[in-house]
RODO-2510 file (C-alpha; in nm, 4 decimals, decimal comma):
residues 80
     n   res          X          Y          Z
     1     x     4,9329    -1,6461    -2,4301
     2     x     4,9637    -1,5004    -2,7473
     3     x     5,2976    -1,3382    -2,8607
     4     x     5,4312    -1,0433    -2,9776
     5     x     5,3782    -0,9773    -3,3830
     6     x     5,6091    -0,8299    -3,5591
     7     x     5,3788    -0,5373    -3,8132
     8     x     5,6989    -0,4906    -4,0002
     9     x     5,7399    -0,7932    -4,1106
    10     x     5,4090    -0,8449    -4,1418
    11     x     5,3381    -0,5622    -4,3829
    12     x     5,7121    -0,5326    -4,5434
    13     x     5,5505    -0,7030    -4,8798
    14     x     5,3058    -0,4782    -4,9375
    15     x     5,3963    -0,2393    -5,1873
    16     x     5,2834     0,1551    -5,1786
    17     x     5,1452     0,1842    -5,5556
    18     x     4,8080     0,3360    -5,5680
    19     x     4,5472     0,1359    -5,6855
    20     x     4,4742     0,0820    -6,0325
    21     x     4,1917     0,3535    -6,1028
    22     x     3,9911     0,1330    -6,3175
    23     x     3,9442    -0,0767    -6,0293
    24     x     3,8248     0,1829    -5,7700
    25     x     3,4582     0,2220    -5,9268
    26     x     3,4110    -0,1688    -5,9374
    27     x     3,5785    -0,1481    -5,5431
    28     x     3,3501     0,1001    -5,4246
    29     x     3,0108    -0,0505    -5,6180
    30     x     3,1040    -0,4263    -5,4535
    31     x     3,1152    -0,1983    -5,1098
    32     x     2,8175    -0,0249    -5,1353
    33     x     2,6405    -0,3564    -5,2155
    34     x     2,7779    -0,5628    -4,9417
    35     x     2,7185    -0,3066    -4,6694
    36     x     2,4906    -0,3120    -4,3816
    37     x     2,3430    -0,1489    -4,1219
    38     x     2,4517    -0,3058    -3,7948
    39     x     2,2611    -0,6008    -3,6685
    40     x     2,3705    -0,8035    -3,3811
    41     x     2,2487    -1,0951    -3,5676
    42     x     2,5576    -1,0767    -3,7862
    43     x     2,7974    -1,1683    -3,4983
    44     x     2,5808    -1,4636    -3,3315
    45     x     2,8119    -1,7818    -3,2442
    46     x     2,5707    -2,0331    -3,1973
    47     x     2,8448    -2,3068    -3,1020
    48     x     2,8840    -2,0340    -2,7982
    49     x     2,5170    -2,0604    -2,7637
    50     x     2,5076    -2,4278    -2,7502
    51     x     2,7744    -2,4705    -2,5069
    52     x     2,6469    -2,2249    -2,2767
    53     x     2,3442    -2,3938    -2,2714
    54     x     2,5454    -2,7479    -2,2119
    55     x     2,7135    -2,6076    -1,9093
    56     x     2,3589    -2,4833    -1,7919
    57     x     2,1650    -2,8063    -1,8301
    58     x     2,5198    -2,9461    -1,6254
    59     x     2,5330    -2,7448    -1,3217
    60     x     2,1557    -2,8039    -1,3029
    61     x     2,2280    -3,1315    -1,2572
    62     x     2,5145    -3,0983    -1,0096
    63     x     2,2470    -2,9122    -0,7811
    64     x     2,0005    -3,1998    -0,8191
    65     x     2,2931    -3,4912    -0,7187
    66     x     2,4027    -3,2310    -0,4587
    67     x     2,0730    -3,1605    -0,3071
    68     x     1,9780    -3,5490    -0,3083
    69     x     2,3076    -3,6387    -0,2062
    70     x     2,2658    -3,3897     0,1438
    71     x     1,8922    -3,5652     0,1720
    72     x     2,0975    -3,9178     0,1972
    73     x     2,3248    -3,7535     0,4031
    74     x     2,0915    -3,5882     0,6909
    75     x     2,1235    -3,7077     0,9888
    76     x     1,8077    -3,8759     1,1339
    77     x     1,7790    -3,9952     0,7604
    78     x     1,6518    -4,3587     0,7192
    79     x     1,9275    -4,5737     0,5576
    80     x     1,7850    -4,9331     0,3906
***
C-alpha cells in the first residue's frame, strides 16, 4: 500500500523566484518542438503486452491438461 506523502516537505526547497526571462523563449521553443498530438502509441508497455500474452498461452494450457485430465477420468474410460 502506498503511504501518505508529505507535499510540504516535498516542495519546501523550491524557491518562488520567477524564472530567468532569458530562459523562457529557449523553454517555450524546446516545448513547442517536443509536443505532440496524442497517440496511444506513446503509452504502449509492451512488457504488459508480453505478459498478458504469457498468461494467455498458460491458461490455454490449463484447459487442455484439464479437459484431458476429465477424458482419463470418465467413467466407463479404458484404463491400460
Amino acid at each position: 500500500m502506498r503511504k501518505h506523502r508529505d507535499e510540504d516537505a516535498d516542495f519546501a526547497n523550491i524557491d518562488d523566484d520567477t524564472a530567468d526571462p532569458k530562459m523562457m523563449p529557449l523553454v517555450q521553443q524546446l516545448i513547442r518542438q517536443q509536443t505532440r498530438h496524442w497517440d496511444g502509441k506513446m503509452v504502449a508497455d509492451p512488457v504488459q503486452e508480453r505478459l498478458l500474452e504469457i498468461i494467455a498461452l498458460k491458461k490455454k494450457a490449463l484447459r487442455k491438461h484439464s479437459k484431458s485430465q476429465s477424458k482419463a477420468a470418465e467413467p466407463g474410460a479404458a484404463r491400460i
